[in-house]
C-alpha positions as a printed NumPy array, in Angstrom:
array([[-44.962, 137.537, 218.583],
       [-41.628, 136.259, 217.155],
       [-43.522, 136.631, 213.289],
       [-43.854, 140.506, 214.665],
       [-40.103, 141.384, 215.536],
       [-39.141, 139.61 , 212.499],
       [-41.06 , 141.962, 210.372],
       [-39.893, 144.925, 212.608],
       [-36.748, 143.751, 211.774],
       [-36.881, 142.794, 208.24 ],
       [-34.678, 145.037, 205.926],
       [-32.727, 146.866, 208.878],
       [-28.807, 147.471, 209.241],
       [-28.077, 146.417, 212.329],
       [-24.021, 146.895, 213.569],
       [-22.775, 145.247, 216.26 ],
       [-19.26 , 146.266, 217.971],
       [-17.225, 143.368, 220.008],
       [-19.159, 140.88 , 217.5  ],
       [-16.184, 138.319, 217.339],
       [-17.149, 136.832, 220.838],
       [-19.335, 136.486, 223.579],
       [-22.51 , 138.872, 223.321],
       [-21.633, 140.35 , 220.913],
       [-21.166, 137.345, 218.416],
       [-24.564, 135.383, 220.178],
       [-26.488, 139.028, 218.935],
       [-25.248, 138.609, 215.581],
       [-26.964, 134.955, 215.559],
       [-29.974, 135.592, 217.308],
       [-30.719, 139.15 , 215.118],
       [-30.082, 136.09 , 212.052],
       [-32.185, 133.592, 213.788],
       [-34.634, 136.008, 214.476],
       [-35.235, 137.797, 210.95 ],
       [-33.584, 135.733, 208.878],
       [-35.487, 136.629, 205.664],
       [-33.907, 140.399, 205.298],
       [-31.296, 141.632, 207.206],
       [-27.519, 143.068, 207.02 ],
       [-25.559, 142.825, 209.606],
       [-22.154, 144.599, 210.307],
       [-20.018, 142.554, 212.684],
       [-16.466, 144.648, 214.131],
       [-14.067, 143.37 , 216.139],
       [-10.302, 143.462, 216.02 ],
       [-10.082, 139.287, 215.309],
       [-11.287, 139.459, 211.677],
       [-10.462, 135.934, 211.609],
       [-13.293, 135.565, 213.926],
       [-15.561, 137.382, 212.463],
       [-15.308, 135.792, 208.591],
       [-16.393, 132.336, 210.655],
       [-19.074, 133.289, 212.093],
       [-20.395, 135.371, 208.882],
       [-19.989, 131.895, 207.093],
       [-21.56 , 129.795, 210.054],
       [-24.769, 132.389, 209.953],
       [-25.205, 131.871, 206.404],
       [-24.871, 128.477, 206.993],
       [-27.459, 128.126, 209.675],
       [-29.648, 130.881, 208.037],
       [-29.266, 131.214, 204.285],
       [-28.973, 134.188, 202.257],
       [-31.169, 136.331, 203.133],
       [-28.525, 137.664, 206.247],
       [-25.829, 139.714, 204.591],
       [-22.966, 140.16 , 207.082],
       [-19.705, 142.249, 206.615],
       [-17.05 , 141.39 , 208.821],
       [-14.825, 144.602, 209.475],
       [-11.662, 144.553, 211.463],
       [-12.289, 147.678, 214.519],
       [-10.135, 148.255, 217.544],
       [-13.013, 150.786, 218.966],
       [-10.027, 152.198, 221.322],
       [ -8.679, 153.226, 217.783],
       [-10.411, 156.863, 217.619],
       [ -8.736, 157.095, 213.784],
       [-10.029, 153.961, 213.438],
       [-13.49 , 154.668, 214.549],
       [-13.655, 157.945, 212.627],
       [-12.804, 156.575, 209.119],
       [-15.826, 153.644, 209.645],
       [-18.314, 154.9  , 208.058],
       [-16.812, 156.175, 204.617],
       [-15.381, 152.795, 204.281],
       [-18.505, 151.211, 204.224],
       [-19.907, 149.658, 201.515],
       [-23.248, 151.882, 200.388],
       [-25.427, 148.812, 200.793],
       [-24.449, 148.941, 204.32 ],
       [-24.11 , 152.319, 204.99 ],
       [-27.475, 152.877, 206.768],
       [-27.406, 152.021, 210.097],
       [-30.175, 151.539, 211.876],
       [-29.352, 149.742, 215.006],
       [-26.285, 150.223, 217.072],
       [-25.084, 147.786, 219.275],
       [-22.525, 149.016, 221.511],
       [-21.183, 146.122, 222.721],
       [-16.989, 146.233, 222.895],
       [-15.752, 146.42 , 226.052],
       [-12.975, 144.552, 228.632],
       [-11.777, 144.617, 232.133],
       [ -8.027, 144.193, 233.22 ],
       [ -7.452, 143.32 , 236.489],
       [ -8.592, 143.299, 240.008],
       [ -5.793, 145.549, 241.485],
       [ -7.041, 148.415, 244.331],
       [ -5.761, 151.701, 244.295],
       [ -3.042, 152.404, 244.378],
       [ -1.594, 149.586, 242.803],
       [ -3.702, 149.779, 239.371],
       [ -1.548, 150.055, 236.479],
       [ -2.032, 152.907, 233.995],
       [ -2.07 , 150.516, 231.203],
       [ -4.901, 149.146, 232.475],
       [ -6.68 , 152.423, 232.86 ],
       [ -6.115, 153.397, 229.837],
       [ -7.316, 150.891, 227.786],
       [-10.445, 150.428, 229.866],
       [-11.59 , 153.855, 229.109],
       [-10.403, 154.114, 225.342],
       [-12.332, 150.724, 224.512],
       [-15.58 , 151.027, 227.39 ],
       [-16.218, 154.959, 227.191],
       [-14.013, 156.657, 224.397],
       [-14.572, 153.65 , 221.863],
       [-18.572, 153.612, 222.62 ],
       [-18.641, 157.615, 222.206],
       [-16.549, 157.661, 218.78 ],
       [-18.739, 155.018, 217.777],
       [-22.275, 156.461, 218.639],
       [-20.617, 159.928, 217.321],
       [-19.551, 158.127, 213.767],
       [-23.049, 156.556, 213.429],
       [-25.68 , 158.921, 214.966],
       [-25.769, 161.477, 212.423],
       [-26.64 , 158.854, 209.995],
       [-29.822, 158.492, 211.765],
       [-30.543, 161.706, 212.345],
       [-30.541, 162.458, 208.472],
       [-33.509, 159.714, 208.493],
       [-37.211, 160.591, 207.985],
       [-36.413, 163.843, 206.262],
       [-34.465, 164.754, 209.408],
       [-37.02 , 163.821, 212.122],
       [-34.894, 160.791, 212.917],
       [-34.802, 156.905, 213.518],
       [-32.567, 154.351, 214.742],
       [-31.581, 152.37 , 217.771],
       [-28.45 , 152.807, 219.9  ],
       [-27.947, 149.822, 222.363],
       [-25.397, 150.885, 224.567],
       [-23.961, 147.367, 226.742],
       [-23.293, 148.686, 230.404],
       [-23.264, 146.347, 233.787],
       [-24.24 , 146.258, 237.254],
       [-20.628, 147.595, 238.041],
       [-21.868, 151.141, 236.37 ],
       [-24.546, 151.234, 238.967],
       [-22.793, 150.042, 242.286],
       [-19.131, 150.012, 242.292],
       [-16.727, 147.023, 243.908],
       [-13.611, 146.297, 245.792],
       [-10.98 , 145.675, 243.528],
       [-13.564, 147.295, 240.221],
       [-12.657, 150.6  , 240.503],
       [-11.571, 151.872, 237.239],
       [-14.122, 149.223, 235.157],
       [-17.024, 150.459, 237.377],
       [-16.18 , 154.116, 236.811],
       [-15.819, 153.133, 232.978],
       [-19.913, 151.378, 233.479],
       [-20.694, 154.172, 235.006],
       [-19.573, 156.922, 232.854],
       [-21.342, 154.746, 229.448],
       [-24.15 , 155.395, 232.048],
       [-24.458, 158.579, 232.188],
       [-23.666, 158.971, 229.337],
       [-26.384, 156.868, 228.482],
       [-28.534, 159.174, 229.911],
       [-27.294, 162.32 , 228.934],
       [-28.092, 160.882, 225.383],
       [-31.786, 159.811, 225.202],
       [-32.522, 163.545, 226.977],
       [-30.695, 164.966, 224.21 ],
       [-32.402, 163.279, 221.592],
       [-35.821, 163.046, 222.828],
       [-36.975, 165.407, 220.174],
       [-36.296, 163.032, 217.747],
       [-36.883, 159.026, 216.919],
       [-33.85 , 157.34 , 217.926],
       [-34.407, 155.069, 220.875],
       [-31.463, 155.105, 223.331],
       [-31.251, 151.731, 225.615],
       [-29.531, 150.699, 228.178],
       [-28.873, 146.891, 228.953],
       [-27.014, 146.324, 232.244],
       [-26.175, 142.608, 232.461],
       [-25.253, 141.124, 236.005],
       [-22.768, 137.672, 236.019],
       [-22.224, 136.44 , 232.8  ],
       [-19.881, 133.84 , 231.616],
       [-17.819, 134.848, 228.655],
       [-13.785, 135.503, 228.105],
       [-14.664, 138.482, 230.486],
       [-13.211, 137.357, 233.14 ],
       [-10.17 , 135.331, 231.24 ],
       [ -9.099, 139.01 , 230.154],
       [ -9.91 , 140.634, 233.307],
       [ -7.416, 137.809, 234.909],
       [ -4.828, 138.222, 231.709],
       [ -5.373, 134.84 , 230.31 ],
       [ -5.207, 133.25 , 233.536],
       [ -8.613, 130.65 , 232.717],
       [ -8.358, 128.884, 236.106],
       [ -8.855, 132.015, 238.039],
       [-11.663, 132.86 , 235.314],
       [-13.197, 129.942, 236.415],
       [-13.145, 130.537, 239.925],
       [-15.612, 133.383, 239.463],
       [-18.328, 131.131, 238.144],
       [-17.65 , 128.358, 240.943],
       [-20.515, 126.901, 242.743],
       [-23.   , 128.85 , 240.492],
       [-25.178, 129.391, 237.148],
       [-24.215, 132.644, 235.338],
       [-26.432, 134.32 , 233.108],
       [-24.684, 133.158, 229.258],
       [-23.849, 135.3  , 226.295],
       [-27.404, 134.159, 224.653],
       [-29.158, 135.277, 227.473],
       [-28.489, 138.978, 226.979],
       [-28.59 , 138.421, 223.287],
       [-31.998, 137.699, 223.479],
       [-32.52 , 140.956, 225.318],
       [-30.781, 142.78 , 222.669],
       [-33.09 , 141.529, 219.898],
       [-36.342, 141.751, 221.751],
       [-35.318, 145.52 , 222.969],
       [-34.616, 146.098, 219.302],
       [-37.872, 144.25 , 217.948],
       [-40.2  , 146.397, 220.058],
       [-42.984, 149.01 , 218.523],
       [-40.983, 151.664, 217.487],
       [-43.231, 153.695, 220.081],
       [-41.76 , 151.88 , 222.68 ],
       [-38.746, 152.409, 224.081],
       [-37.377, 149.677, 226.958],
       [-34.705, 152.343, 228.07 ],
       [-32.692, 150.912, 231.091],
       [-32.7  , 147.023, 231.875],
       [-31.042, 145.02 , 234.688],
       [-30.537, 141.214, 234.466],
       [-29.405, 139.167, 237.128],
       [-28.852, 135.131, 237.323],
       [-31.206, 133.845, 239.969],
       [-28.173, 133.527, 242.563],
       [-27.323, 137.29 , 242.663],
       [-29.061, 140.357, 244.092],
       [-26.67 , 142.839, 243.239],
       [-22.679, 143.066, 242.088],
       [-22.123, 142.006, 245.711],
       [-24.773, 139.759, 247.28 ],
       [-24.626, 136.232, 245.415],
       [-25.887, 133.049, 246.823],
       [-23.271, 129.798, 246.358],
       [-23.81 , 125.873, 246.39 ]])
């Protein structure tokens, strides 16, 4: 099986958003790891510094076969988003998998104590960011197969897009709204071959909740307490099996939970 996703895989673009941490930089390894013989991958995040490291560490670990460009994106950045593409080196300009991962949380405040700054930048980097981006890159592969189509977009949502939380307000409207529009986007294209999925992860242990806390690591910490979160390689693997599959098949919405939770909610603790 893993001899058939690496040939699925083999000479694809794949670009990955949010690569320089977390999910986004354990897809970039395990899309390496898994077809390591062919592949380019574009990793975008705003710490470049980041990004060049683990672009060395994966041809390291993997030899060169991987080509990976590192390219500095703030996704919240709409200008930034919309001069992408034409800045792209030609050998990289065909995209053929898009991982939308880039996203944050800021706080746990309830209405109506939220602060607009953290509004804002929830929706420019989870919804407008992920739109811009899936805007920039879609017509790209539309053009494909004479115009019939082909690509992947791999849109990162959560269980807060599908039941909201005290004290997740604006992040779970942000979840939900990538979920509709989600949605929205593999009815649209359904006349053509580009495979819209949705991965919503449950509790997973990254500098999520670090950020969500603003830097504050001990209450970060107290989130995991007394249980196993699912880790960033856990939904990586999703990613890359999602992406691997028959390009018949399309695995279009999947939840995953740690074995202590039921839903954003219900969790069982030692």
């Amino acid at each position: 099986m893993a001899a058939a996703v690496s040939q699925r895989l083999a000479g694809k673009t794949v670009l990955i958003t949010g690569a320089s941490s977390g999910i986004g930089r354990s897809s970039a390894f395990e899309f390496a790891r898994t077809s390591p013989q062919n592949l380019k991958l574009i990793l975008t995040a705003r710490r470049i510094d980041s990004l060049n490291q683990i672009a060395a560490d994966i041809v390291k670990e993997v030899g060169s076969g991987v080509k990976v460009l590192p390219v500095q994106l703030d996704v919240s950045n709409a200008d930034e988003v919309r001069a992408f593409v034409g800045k792209l080196p030609a050998e990289f300009k065909e995209v053929d998998v898009l991982v939308n991962n880039a996203g944050l949380v800021r706080g746990v405040a309830k209405a109506p104590e939220i602060l607009e700054e953290d509004m804002d930048i929830m929706f420019k980097t989870n919804v407008t960011g992920l739109i811009n981006m899936t805007q920039a890159i879609l017509p790209i592969m539309l053009k494909r197969n004479n115009g019939a189509g082909a690509g992947d977009i791999i849109n990162i949502g959560s269980i807060a897009g599908r039941e909201p939380y005290i004290g997740g307000g604006i992040y779970c409207a942000t979840k939900a709204a990538v979920r509709s529009f989600t949605e929205s986007l593999r009815k649209e294209l359904i006349s053509k071959r580009v495979r819209v999925i949705s991965i919503d992860p449950g509790q997973v242990e990254t500098e999520f909740s670090v950020v969500r806390f603003y830097g504050d690591k001990s209450k970060a910490d107290a989130v995991y307490a007394g249980c196993e979160p699912l880790t960033p390689e856990d939904i990586a693997e999703t990613i890359v099996f999602v992406a691997g599959r028959r390009e018949n098949v399309v695995i279009a919405d999947t939840l995953l939970f740690p074995n202590h939770q039921a839903s954003a909610t219900i969790m069982h603790r030692k």
